[in-house]
C-alpha positions in Angstrom: 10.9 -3.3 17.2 7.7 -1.7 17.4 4.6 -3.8 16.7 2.4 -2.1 14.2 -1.4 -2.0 14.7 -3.4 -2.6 10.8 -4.2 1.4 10.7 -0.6 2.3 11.2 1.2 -0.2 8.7 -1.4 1.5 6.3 -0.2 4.3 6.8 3.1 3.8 7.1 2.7 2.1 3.8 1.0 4.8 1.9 4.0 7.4 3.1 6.7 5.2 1.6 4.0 5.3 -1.6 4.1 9.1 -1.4 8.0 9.4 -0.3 8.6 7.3 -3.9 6.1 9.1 -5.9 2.9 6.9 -6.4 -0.2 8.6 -7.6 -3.7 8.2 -6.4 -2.8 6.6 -3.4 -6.1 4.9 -1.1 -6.2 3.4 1.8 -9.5 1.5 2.3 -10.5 0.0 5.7 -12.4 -3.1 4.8 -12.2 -4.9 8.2 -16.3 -4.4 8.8 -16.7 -5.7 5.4 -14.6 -8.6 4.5 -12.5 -11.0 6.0 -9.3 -10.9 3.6 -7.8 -7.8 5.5 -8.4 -4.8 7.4 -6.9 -2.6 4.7 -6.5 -2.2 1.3 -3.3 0.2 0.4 -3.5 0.8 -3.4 -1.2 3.5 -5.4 -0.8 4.1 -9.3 2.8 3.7 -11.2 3.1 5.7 -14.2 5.4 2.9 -15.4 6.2 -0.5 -15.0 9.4 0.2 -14.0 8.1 2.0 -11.0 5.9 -0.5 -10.1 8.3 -2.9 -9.0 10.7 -0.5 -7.7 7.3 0.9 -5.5 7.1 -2.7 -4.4 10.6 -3.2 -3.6 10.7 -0.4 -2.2 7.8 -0.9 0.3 8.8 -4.7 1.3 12.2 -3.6 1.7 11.5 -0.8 3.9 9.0 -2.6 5.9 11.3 -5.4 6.4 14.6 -3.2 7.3 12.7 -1.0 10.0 9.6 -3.2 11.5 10.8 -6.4 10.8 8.1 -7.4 9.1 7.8 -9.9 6.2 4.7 -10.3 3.6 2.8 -13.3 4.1 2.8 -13.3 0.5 3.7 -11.7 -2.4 2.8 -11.7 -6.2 4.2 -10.1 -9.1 3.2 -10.2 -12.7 5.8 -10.8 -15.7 5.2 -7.3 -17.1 4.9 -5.6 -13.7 1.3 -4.1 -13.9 0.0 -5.0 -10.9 1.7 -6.4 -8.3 0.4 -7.7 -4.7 2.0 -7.4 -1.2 0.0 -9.2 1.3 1.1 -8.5 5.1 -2.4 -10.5 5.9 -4.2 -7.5 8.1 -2.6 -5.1 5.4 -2.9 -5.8 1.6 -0.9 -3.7 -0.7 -2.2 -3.1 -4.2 0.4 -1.5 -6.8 -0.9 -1.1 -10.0 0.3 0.6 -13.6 -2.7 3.6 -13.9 -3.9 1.8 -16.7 -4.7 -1.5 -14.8 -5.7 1.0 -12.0 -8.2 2.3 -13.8 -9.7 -0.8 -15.8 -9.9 -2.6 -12.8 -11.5 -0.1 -10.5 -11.2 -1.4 -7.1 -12.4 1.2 -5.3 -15.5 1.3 -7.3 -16.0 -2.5 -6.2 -14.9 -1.9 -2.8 -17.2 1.5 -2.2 -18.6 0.5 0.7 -15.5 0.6 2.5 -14.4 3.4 4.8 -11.6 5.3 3.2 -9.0 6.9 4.9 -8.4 10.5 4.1 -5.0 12.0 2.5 -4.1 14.2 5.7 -5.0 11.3 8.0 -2.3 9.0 7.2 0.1 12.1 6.1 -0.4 13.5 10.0 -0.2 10.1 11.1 3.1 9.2 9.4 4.7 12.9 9.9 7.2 12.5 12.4 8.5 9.0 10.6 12.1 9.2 9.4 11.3 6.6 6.1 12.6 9.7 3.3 16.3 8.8 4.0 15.9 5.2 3.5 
């Protein structure tokens, strides 16, 4: 299997959030600015329902065709927000209510964000809708 550089897991990430119908999806490069990760990857469920089937979704993907496995991962009881953490890659899925109480791209605004059509051109050619 391929080994992934930070950048493309991101992306990779954010395509399986688009191919499953997240909203608002981010991706926020904070390597220059913080030593937790080098991305941020955070999307918006319109339910909780879709929250943990976005993250089961996303770890079960990642797992099946990269072979990767989260260093971590944490879930809440009612599924608002829950947490996959790859360690250079940390993946935020949060109900839009949380999403938008919370406002972690307002706290993290000094980050560089990665644009829409970046990570869609990136991830184009990637055969991830049929699985």
């Amino acid at each position: 299997m391929k080994e992934l550089s930070s950048r493309e897991l991101a992306c990779i990430v954010a395509r399986i959030m688009d191919n499953k119908l997240a909203k608002d999806i981010d991706i926020l490069n904070i390597s220059n600015i913080s030593i937790v990760a080098d991305y941020f990857v955070i999307c918006s469920a319109t339910s909780n329902v879709q929250v943990r089937t976005l993250f089961n979704n996303i770890a079960g993907i990642i797992k099946k065709t990269y072979g990767r496995l989260p260093q971590k991962e944490e879930t809440d009881a009612k599924n608002r927000w829950n947490l996959i953490d790859y360690g250079d890659v940390i993946v935020h899925i949060m109900h839009q209510e949380e999403r938008a109480y919370y406002a972690l791209e307002k706290f993290w605004s000094h980050a560089c964000k990665i644009n829409t059509e970046e990570w869609m051109e990136e991830t184009q050619d990637l055969k991830l809708e049929n699985i």
